[in-house]
NUPAMAR-285123 format. One record per residue (C-alpha): residue in three letters; x, y, z. Coordinates in steps of 0.2 Angstrom, whole numbers, padded with zeros to 4 digits, always signed. Example, Ala and Ser with C-alpha at 12.3 -4.5 7.8 and 13.67 -1.06 7.14 Angstrom:
BEGIN
ala+0062-0022+0039;ser+0068-0005+0036;
This chain:
BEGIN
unk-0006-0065+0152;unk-0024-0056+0156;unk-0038-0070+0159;unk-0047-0060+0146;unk-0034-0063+0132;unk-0033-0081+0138;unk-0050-0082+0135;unk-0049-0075+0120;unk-0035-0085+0112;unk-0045-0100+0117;unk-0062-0093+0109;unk-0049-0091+0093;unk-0041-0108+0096;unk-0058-0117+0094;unk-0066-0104+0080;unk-0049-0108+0070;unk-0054-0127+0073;unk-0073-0124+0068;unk-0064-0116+0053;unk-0052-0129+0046;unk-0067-0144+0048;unk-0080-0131+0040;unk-0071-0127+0025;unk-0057-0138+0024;unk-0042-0123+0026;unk-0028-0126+0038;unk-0020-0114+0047;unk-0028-0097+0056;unk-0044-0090+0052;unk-0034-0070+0049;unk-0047-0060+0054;unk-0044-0043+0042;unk-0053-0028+0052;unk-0058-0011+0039;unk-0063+0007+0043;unk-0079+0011+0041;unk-0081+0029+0044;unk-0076+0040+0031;unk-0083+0032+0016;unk-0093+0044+0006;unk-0106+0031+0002;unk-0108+0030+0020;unk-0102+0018+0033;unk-0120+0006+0026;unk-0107+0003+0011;unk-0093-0003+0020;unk-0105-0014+0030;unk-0112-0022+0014;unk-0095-0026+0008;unk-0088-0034+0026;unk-0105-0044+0023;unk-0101-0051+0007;unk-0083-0057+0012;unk-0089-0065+0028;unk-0102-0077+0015;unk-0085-0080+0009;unk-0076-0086+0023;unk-0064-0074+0028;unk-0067-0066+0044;unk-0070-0048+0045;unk-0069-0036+0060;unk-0078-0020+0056;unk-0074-0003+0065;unk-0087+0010+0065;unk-0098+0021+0073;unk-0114+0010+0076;unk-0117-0011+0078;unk-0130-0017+0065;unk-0138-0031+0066;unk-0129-0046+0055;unk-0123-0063+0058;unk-0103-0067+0054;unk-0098-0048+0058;unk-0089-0040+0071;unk-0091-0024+0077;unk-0080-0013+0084;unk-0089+0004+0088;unk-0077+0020+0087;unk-0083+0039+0091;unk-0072+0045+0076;unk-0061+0042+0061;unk-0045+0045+0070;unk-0052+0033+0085;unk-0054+0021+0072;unk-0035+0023+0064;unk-0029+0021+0082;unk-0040+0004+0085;unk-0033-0002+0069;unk-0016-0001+0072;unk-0020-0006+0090;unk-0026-0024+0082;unk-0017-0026+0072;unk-0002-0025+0083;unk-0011-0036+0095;unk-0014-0050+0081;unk-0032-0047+0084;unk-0033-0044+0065;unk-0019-0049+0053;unk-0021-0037+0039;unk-0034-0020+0037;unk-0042-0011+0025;unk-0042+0009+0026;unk-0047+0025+0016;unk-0031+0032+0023;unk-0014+0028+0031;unk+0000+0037+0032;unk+0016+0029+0024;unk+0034+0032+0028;unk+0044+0035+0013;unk+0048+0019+0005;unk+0033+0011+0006;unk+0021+0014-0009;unk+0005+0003-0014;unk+0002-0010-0026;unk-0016-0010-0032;unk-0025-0021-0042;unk-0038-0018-0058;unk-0047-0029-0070;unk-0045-0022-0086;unk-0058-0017-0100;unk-0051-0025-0115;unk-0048-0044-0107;unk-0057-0045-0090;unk-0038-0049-0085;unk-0032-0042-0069;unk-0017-0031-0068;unk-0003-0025-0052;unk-0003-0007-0055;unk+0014-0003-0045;unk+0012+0008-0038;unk-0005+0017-0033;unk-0002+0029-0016;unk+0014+0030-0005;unk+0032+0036-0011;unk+0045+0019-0010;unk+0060+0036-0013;unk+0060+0051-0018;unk+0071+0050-0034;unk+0059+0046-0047;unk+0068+0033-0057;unk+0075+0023-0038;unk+0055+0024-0034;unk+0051+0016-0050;unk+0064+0001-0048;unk+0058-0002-0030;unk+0039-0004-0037;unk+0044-0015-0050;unk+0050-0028-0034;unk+0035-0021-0022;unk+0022-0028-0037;unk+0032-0045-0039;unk+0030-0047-0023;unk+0010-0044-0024;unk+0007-0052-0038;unk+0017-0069-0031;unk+0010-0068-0014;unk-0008-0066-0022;unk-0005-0084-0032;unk+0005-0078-0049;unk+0020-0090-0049;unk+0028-0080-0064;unk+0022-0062-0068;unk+0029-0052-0081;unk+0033-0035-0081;unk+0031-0022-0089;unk+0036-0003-0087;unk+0023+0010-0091;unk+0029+0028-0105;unk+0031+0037-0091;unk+0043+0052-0088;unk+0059+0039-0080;unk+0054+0025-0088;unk+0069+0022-0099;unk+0083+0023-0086;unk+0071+0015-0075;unk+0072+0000-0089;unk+0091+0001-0090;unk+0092+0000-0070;unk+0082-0015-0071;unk+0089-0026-0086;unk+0106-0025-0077;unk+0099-0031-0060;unk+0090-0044-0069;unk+0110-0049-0079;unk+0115-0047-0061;unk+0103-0064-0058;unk+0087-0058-0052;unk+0073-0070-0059;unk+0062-0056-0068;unk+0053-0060-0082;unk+0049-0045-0093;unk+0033-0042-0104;unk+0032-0035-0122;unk+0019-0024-0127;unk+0007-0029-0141;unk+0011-0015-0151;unk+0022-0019-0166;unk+0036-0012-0161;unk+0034-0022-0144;unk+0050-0019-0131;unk+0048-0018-0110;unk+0039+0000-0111;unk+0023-0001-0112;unk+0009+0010-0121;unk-0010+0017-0117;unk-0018+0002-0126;unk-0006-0012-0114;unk-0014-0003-0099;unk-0033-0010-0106;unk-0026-0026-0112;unk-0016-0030-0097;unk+0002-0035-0108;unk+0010-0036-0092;unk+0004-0044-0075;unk+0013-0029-0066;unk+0014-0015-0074;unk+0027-0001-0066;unk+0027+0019-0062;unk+0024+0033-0052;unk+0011+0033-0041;unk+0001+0049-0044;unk+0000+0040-0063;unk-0005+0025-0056;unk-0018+0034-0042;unk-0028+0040-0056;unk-0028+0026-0067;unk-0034+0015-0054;unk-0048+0027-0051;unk-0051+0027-0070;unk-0050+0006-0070;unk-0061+0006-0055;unk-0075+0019-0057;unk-0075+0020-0076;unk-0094+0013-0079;unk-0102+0024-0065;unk-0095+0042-0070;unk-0081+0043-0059;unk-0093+0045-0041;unk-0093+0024-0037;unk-0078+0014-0038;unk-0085-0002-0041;unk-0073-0013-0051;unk-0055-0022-0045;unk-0047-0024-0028;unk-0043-0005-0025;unk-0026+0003-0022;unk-0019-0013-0012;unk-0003-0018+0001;unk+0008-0004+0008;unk+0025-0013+0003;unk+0043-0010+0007;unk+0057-0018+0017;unk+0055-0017+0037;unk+0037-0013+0034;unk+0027-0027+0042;unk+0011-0023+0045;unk-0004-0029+0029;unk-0011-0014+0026;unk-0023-0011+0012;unk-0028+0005+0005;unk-0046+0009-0003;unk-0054+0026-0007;unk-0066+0038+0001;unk-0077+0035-0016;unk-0075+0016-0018;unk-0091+0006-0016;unk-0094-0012-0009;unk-0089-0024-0022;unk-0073-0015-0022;unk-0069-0015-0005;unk-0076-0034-0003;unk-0061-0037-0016;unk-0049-0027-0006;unk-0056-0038+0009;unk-0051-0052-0002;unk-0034-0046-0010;unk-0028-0047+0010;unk-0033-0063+0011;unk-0024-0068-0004;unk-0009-0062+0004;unk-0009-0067+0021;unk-0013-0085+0013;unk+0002-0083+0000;unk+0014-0079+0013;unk+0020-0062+0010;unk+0030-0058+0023;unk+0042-0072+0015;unk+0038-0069-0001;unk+0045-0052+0004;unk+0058-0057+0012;unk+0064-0070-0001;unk+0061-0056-0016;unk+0071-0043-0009;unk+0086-0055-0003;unk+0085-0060-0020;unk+0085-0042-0028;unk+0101-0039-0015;unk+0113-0054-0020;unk+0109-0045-0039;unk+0118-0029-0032;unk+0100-0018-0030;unk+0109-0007-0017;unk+0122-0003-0030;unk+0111-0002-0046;unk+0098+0011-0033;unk+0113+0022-0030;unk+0116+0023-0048;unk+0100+0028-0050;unk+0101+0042-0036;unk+0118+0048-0043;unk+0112+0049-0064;unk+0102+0064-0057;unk+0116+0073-0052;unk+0110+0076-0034;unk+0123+0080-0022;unk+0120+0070-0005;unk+0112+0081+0008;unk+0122+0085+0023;unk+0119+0072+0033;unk+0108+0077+0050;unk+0106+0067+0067;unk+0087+0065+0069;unk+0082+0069+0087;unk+0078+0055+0101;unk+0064+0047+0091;unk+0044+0050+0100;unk+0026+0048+0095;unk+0020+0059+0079;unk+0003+0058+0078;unk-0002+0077+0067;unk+0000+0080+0049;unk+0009+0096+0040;unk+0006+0096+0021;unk+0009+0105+0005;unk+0026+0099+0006;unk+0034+0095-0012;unk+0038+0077-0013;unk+0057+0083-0019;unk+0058+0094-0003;unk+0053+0083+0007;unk+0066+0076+0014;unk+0076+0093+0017;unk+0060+0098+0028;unk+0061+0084+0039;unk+0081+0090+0040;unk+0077+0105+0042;unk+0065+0101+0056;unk+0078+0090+0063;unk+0090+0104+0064;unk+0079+0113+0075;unk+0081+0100+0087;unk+0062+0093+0082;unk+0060+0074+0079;unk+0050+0072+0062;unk+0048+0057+0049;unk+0042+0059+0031;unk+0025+0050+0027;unk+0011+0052+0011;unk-0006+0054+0015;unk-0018+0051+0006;unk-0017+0070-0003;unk+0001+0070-0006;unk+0016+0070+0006;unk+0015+0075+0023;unk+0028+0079+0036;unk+0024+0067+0053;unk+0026+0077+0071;unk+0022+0078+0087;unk+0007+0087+0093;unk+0018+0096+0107;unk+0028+0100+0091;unk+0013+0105+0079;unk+0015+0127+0081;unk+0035+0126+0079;unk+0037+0114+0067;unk+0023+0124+0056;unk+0033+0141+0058;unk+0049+0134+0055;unk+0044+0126+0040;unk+0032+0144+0033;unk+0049+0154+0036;unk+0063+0143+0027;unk+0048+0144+0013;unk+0043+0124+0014;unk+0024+0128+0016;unk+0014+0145+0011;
């Protein structure tokens, strides 16, 4: 070990002390570093917002372009947006920071985002599951997994029993028939009704204002939009400055707390995104993770998911060895989610290592730069890209 990190984890050691006698918490202090540049409000917003979650006692590490002059924050200056991606990932590996808030991140497919809104009609906050990211690419598999990824928000944030409910969306039925049976099968979920007088599990547009259910389930170009309507309804749509913003990248294996906001959200939304990863690292989510989907397994998920692939009819693919695995660091979009997968094969088949991710405009397919010219003309001529 560096004298520098020794150092440093004895600089942490007695801050984390200073901590617990200060405001009474036990336990780490979880710094949660966020992006600054690329806010369209300017990095001053971001800045703002890092501000008023340090007066709240969670420390925050802020990586921008510039060092302005404030007590309780940490700076860490970056030349550019993607300098800033890579220092993230950089700290968050190195436990220098135990969560992050971002405008963008790159996903692998089956992780998707569970945000969180504070709804008109109650003031009552909702899990909208799920808000960016693809957790599959059947639609009615993705909608099951989101029902588990907002559980697991909504418990690790402090709701010891939400209920659920799953939004009139295109899958919803079968995705409510893939659930009751897992939930016959033994896995503790508690459904919501909606207030409508017909009630039932799916829910309409007047349960998304009154919150009827603590998470509330669907696709995640629905829920992307609504959370922009929940968040920047009482500006005109150019401010996002109500809720928690788009929230945790959840799936299984995925391990880093990574918190999504948007390029227009303003600084009391991204002071609550700073907050929401507090929540979580405080509630344990890693375990609540892990105890969630071991439970969802012993109720036979794996089976009830490949029901849920196979009532579509789809044929598996051919199944493809992927390459020796290496860095991809460059983006190839205007892929379709549905083709996304065959692309990566495809790429695959040309002896090119590739991965499947979602931007923050849509799916992209992950490469190495080396890679970036082939990979591009491949996937124009077998008709993937224009």
């Amino acid at each position: 070990m560096s004298e520098d990190k020794t150092k440093r984890i004895i600089a942490e050691t007695f801050l984390d002390m200073a901590h617990m006698l200060e405001t009474g918490r036990s336990g780490k202090k979880m710094p949660i570093a966020i992006t600054a540049l690329g806010s369209e409000h300017g990095e001053e917003t971001v800045y703002q917002a890092a501000l008023a979650a340090a007066k709240k006692g969670i420390s925050v590490k802020v990586i921008g372009s510039s060092r302005p002059e404030a007590e309780n924050l940490e700076v860490i200056p970056v030349a550019s947006e993607e300098e800033g991606h890579k220092k993230m990932d950089e700290m968050l590996c190195e436990k220098e920071a135990y969560g992050a808030v971002t405008m963008h991140y790159p996903f692998p497919i089956g992780v998707s985002t569970v945000g969180r809104v504070i709804t008109p009609a109650t003031g009552k906050q909702m899990y909208i599951a799920s808000t960016t990211g693809t957790s599959s690419v059947n639609r009615v598999e993705s909608m099951v997994k989101n029902a588990i990824y907002g559980i697991i928000a909504a418990k690790a944030s402090g709701v010891e029993d939400p209920t659920v409910g799953i939004l009139n969306v295109d899958g919803a039925r079968q995705a409510e028939i893939a659930l009751q049976k897992l939930k016959k099968n033994g896995y503790d979920i508690r459904f919501a009704s909606s207030q409508r007088a017909d009630g039932g599990i799916v829910m309409r547009g007047n349960d998304l204002l009154t919150a009827s259910a603590d998470v509330m389930v669907m696709d995640s170009l629905t829920g992307n939009v609504l959370t922009k309507v929940f968040s920047a309804y009482t500006s005109g749509g150019s401010y996002e400055s109500l809720g928690f913003g788009y929230g945790p990248g959840i799936g299984e294996g995925f391990e880093k707390l990574v918190l999504i906001v948007s390029r227009a959200s303003g600084a009391p939304l991204i002071t609550g995104a700073i907050e929401f990863a507090r929540e979580l690292l405080e509630g344990g989510y890693q375990k609540v993770m892990a105890h969630e989907f071991a439970e969802a397994k012993k109720a036979g998920l794996e089976q009830i998911l490949s029901e849920c692939r196979q009532s579509k009819g789809s044929e598996a693919a051919e199944e493809v060895k992927a390459p020796p695995k290496e860095v991809v660091t460059e983006e190839i979009l205007g892929i379709e989610i549905m083709d996304l997968e065959a692309a990566v094969s495809c790429l695959w088949v040309a002896g090119i290592y590739a991965e499947s991710g979602m931007g923050c405009t849509g799916p992209v397919v992950l490469i190495g730069e080396h890679n970036l010219e082939k990979a591009r003309e491949i996937l124009t001529q077998k008709k993937f890209i224009g």
